[in-house]
C-alpha positions in Angstrom: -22.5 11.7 -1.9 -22.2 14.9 -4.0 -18.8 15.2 -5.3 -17.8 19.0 -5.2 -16.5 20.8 -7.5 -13.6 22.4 -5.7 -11.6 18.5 -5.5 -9.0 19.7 -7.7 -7.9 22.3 -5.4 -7.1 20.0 -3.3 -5.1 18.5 -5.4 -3.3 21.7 -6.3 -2.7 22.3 -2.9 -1.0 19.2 -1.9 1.3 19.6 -4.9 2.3 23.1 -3.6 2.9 21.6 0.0 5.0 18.8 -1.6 7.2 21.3 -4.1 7.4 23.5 -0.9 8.8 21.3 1.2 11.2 19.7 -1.5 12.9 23.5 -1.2 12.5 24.0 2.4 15.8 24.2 4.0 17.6 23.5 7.5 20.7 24.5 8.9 22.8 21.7 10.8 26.2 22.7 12.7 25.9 26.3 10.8 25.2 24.9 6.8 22.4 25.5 5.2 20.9 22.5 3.5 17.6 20.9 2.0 15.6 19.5 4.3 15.0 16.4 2.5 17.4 14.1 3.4 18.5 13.0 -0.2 18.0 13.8 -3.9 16.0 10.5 -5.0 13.8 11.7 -2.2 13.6 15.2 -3.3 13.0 13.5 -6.9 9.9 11.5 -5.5 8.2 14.4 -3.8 8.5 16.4 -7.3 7.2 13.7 -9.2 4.6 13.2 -6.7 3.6 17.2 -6.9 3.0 16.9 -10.9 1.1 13.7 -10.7 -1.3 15.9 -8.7 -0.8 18.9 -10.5 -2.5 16.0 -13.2 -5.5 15.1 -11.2 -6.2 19.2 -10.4 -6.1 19.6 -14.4 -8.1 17.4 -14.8 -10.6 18.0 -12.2 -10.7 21.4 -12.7 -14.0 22.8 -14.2 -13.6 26.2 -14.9 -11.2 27.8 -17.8 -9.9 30.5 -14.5 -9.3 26.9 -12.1 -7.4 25.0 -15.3 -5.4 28.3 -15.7 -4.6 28.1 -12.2 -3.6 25.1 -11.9 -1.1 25.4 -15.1 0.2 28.8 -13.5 1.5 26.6 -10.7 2.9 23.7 -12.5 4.9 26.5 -14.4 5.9 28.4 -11.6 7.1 24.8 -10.2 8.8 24.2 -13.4 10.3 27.8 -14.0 11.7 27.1 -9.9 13.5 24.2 -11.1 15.4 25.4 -14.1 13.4 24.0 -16.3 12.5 26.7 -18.6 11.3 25.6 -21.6 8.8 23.6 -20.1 7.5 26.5 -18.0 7.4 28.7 -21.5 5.1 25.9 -22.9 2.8 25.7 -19.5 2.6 29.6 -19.3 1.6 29.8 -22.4 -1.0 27.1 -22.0 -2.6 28.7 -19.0 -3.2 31.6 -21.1 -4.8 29.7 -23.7 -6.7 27.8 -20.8 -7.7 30.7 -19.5 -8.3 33.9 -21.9 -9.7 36.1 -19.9 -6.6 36.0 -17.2 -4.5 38.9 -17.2 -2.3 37.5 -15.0 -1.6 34.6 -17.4 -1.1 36.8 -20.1 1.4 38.6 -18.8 3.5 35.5 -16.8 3.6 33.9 -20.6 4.5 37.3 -22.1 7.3 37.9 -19.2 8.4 34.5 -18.9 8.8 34.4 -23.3 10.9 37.9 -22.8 13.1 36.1 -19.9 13.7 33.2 -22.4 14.7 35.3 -25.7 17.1 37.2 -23.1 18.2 35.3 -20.0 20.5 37.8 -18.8 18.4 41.2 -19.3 16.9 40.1 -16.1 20.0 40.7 -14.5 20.9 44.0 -15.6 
């Protein structure tokens, strides 16, 4: 069989399911909640969405598919409150992928957020 070259999308999209769904919430007897039944879970599906996230890196072929796939693990990232470690993936999808404005400017905007946390607020 011919492997294609589009696997790592795949990938990418079952990380985006699973870092979805760890957010998703419910409401039961009027509170809002996560879906997830408990944190270790929650903790597993995360893990399990950057362990993809891996394989789509890796599988990816193309500097616009690697940048892609980095864009999401720092979006993930940046969700989370982690960051520092978004920063650091922004700015590696930019190098990944040059010719991306949109990864330009998410590294630029994201580097501005971190120098000033609170302008975005204002």
């Amino acid at each position: 069989l011919e492997q294609r070259g589009d696997l790592w999308q795949i990938h990418c999209d079952y990380a985006a399911a699973l870092s979805n769904a760890v957010a998703e919430p419910e409401t039961l007897l009027g509170l809002a909640r996560p879906r997830t039944r408990s944190s270790p879970e929650r903790v597993a599906m995360l893990r399990e969405a950057f362990e993809r996230l891996r394989s789509a890196e890796d599988l990816a072929e193309t500097p616009r598919d690697r940048g892609y796939v980095l864009r999401l693990r720092a979006e993930v990232l940046r969700d989370w409150g982690l960051g520092w470690d978004a920063a650091q993936a922004f700015r590696a999808a930019r190098i990944a992928d040059p010719a991306s404005r949109e990864a330009s400017q998410e590294a630029s905007d994201h580097s501005w957020l971190l120098h000033d946390p609170l302008a975005a607020t204002r």
